[in-house]
N, C-alpha and C positions, 0 to 999 in steps of 0.2 A: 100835673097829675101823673103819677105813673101807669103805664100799661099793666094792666092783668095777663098775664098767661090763661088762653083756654087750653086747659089740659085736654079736651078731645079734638085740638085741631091739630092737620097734619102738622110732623117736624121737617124742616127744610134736610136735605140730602147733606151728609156729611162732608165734607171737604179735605180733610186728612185721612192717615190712616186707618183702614178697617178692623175694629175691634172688635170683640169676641160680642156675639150678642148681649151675652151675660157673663160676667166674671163672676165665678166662684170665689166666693170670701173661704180662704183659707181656714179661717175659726172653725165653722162648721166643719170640717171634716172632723171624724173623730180621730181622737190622739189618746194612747192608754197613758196614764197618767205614772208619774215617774217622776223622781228628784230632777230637779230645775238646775239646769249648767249655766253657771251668772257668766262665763265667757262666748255662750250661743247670740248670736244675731236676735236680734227683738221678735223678727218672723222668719220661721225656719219653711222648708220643705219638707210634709212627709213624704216617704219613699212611696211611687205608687199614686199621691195623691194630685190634686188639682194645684195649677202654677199662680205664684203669687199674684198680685196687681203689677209687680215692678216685671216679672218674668212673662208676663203677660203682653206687656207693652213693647217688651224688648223682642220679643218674636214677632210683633204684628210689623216692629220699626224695621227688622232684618228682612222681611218677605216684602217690602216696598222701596227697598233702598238701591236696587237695581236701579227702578225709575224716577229713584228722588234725583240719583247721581250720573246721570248718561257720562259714558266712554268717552277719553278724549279724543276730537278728532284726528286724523292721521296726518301729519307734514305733509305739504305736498310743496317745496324750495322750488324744483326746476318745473312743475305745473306753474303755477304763479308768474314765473319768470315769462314763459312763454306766452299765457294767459296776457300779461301785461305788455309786450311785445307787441301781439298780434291787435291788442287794443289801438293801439298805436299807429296800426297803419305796419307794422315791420314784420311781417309773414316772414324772409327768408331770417331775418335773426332768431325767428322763433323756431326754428326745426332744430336745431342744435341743441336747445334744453330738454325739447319736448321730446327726442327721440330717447334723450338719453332720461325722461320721466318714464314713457312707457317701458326700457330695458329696467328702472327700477321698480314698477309695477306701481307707481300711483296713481291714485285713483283720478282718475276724466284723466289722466294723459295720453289715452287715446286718441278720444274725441277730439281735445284741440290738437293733437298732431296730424288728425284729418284733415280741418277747418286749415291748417297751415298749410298742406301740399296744397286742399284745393285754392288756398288766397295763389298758391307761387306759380300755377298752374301746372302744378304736378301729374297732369294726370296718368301717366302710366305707374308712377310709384302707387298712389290711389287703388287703380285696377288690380296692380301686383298683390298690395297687401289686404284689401278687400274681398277680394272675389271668394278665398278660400273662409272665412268668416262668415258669408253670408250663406255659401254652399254647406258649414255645420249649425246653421240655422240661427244666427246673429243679423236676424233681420232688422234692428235698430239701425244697422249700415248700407242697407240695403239703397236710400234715399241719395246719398251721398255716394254710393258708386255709380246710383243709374246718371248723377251729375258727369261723374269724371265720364263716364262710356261716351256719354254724348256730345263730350266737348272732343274727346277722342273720335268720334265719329262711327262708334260701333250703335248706332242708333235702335237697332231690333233689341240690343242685349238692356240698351239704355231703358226700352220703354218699358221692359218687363222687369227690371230692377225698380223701376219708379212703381207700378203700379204693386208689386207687393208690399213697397213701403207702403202706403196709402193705402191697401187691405190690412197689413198690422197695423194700422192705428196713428202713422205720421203723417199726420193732416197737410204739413208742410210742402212736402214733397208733391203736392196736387201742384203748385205753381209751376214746378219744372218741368212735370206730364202737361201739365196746357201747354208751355212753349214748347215743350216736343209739336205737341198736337197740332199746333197752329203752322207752327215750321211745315209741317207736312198739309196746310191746309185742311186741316180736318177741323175746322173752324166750331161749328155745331158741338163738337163733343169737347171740345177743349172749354167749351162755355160754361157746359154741363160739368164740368169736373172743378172748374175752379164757385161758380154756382155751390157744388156742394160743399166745395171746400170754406167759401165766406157764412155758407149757412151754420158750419159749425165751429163757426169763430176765427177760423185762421186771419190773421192782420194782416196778410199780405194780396191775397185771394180779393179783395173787393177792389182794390188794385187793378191790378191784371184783369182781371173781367172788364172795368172801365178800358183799358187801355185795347182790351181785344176789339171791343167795339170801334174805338176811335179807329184804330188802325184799320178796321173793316172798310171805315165811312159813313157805321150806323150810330149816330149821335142822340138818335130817340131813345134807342136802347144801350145807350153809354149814363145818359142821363137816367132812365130809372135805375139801373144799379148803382149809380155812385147815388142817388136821391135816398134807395133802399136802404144804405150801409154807413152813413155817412153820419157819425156822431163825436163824439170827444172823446169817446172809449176805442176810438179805433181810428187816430190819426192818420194814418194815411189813404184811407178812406175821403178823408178830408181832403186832402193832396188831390185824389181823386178828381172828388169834386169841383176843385179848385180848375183841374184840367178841361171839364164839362165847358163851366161857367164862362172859361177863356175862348171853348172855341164857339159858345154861343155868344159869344161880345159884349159879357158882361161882366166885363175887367173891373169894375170896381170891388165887386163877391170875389173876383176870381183872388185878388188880390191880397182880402181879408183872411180868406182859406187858406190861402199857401202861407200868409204868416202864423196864422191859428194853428196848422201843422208843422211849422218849423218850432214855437213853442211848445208842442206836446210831444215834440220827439219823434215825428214820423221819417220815416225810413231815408226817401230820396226829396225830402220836402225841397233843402236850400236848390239841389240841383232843380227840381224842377219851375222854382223860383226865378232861379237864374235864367231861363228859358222861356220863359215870360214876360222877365224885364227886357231880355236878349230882343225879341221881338219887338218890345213897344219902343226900342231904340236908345233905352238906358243903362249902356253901357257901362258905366261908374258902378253903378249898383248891381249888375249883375255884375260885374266880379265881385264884389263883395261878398255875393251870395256864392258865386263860384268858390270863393278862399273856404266860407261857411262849409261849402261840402266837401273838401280837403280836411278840413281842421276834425268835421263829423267823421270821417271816413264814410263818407257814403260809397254804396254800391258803381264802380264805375269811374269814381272821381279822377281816376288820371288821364283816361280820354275826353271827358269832358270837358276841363280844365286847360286839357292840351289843345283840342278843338277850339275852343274859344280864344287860346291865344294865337294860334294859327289866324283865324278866320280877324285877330285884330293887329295882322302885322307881326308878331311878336315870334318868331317860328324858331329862334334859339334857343328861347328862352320855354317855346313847347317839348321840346328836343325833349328835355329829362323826367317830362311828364306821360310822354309817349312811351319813351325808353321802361317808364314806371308798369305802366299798362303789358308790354308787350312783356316784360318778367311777369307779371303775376298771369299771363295766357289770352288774352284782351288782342281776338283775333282786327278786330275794328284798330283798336291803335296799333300794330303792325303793319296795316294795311296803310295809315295814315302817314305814318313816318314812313315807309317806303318812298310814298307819293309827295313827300318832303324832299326825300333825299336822291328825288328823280326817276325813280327807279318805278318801272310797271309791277304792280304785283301780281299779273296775272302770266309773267313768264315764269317757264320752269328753271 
C-alpha cells in the first residue's frame, strides 16, 4: 500500500541549501510585447525583474559554499616531525624541528616546543620564553611555566602561575598546584583542589587525590575517592583503585584493575603494575610490565626501569636509563646514579 501524504502535517527541516521561500515564476512578470529573437535563450531576464529558477539556485549555491567547501588546512612538516619524535620518547631530537616550526609560525609549534623543553628539562629556556607571554596575558601558558618555576625552585612564582591557570579554565594544572601543596604539607587543601579538579572531570585528578591519601596513611579516605571515580571512562582511576585494593590485600581485584587499566590506556597503569608484581616477588613479570611502560612512554619510566634494574643486580645495564632520566631533569635519577657511581649527593 502506499503512504498518503497529510498535507497539514508538519514537513521535516530542510537539509540542503536554503531557498528563497517562494520563487517567482518569471512568466508572471509583465513583459511589453515585441517581435521574438529566435537567437534569445528560451528564458530571458527582464531588466529590473525577478531571477529565474536557474539564477535563483545559483545564489542560494554561492552563499553556502563557503561552508560546503572548508579551507585547506595549513602544512605543518617540522610540527609533525617533532610531534612524532616526542611521541617516541625523543624530547631532545624534537627541539630542532620544533623551534625551527615556531620561527615559521605553525600552528601548535608552540605548544609542543613547550612539551619538549619541559620532557628535556629545560626549564630556564621554559621561564625565559614564558614568562613574557604570560605577563601580555597568554594565560594558556601559564600552567606550564608554573611547572617549569617549580622544578626550578622559584616555588612562590610557581604557585601563582598554577593557580591562574586553573582560574582560566586549565583544569589540568590543579594536579601540579596539589603537588606543590602537598610538598609544602598543606595536605587539606591540596585535597580540595584536586577534589575539584576530579569533580570536573580531569583524568588525572582522581589519581592524585588516591595517592595523597595513601601517602597520608589514610586508606578509608583513599578508598572512597578511588570507589567515587572509578569507572571505564576514567582509566586511571582504575589504576587508582587497583592501588586501594593492594594495599587492602586484595590482590586478586587489585590485579584485574591494574590489567583493566593497562587495556584502556591509563596513564601510569604498566608502571604501577610492575610495582605490584615487584612486591608479590614476580619478578619476570614485572619487567615485562616495566619494558610495557618504556615501550608506553609512561611518566617517569627511566628511573623506574633503572631502579628496578639496580635493585636486581643489573646496575650497567641501569647506567643509560638513569643517564635517560637525569637529561630529561629527573631529579630522583640523578640522585640514583650518583649513589651508583659512589658519589654522595648531598656534597657540594
Amino acid at each position: 500500500m502506499t503512504a498518503q501524504l497529510d498535507p497539514d502535517a508538519p514537513r521535516p527541516a530542510p537539509r540542503g541549501p536554503v531557498l528563497p521561500a517562494a520563487i517567482p515564476d518569471p512568466r508572471d512578470a509583465p513583459v511589453e510585447p515585441g517581435p521574438v529573437d529566435p537567437t534569445a535563450p528560451a528564458l530571458t531576464t527582464v531588466p529590473g525583474g525577478p531571477p529565474t529558477i536557474a539564477e535563483a539556485v545559483a545564489e542560494a549555491v554561492a552563499e553556502v559554499r563557503p561552508i560546503l567547501v572548508p579551507d585547506e588546512p595549513t602544512p605543518t612538516p617540522l610540527s609533525d616531525a617533532g610531534r612524532a619524535l616526542l611521541e617516541e620518547g625523543r624530547a631532545e631530537g624534537a627541539l630542532e624541528p620544533l623551534r625551527r616550526a615556531v620561527a615559521s609560525a605553525e600552528p601548535g609549534g608552540a605548544d609542543l616546543l613547550v612539551r619538549a623543553y619541559l620532557d628535556t628539562g629545560a626549564w630556564a629556556a621554559v621561564i625565559d620564553w614564558l614568562t613574557p607571554l604570560v605577563a601580555d596575558g597568554r594565560t594558556e601558558f601559564a600552567g606550564r611555566l608554573g611547572v617549569a618555576l617549580a622544578e626550578f625552585g622559584d616555588l612562590v612564582r610557581a604557585e601563582d602561575m598554577l593557580r591562574t591557570a586553573v582560574a582560566h579554565g586549565e583544569v589540568a594544572a590543579a594536579n601540579d598546584l596539589a603537588l606543590l601543596l602537598r610538598d609544602d604539607r598543606r595536605l587539606v587543601e591540596a585535597a580540595r583542589v584536586l577534589t575539584h579538579a576530579a569533580d570536573a572531570g580531569d583524568p588525572q585528578a582522581p589519581d592524585n587525590l588516591v595517592a595523597l591519601h595513601l601517602e597520608d596513611g589514610d586508606l578509608t579516605g583513599a578508598a572512597e575517592a578511588a570507589e567515587r571515580y572509578a569507572d571505564d571512562r576514567r582509566p586511571d582511576a582504575l589504576v587508582a583503585l587497583a592501588d586501594v585494593r593492594a594495599a587492602q590485600g586484595r590482590v586478586d581485584e587489585a590485579d584485574a584493575l591494574y590489567r583493566r587499566g593497562a587495556e584502556l590506556g591509563a596513564v601510569r597503569a604498566h608502571t604501577a603494575y610492575a610495582g605490584f608484581l615487584v612486591a608479590r616477588g614476580e619478578t619476570a613479570d614485572a619487567e615485562h610490565e616495566f619494558r610495557e611502560a618504556e615501550r608506553h612512554n609512561e611518566p617517569g619510566w627511566p628511573l623506574t626501569v633503572g631502579r628496578f634494574l639496580v635493585e636486581t643486580d643489573r646496575p650497567d645495564v641501569a647506567r643509560w636509563y638513569l643517564e635517560t632520566g637525569v637529561r630529561a631533569g629527573d631529579r630522583e635519577a640523578g640522585a640514583l646514579l650518583a649513589e651508583l657511581d659512589g658519589v654522595d649527593p648531598t656534597d657540594d
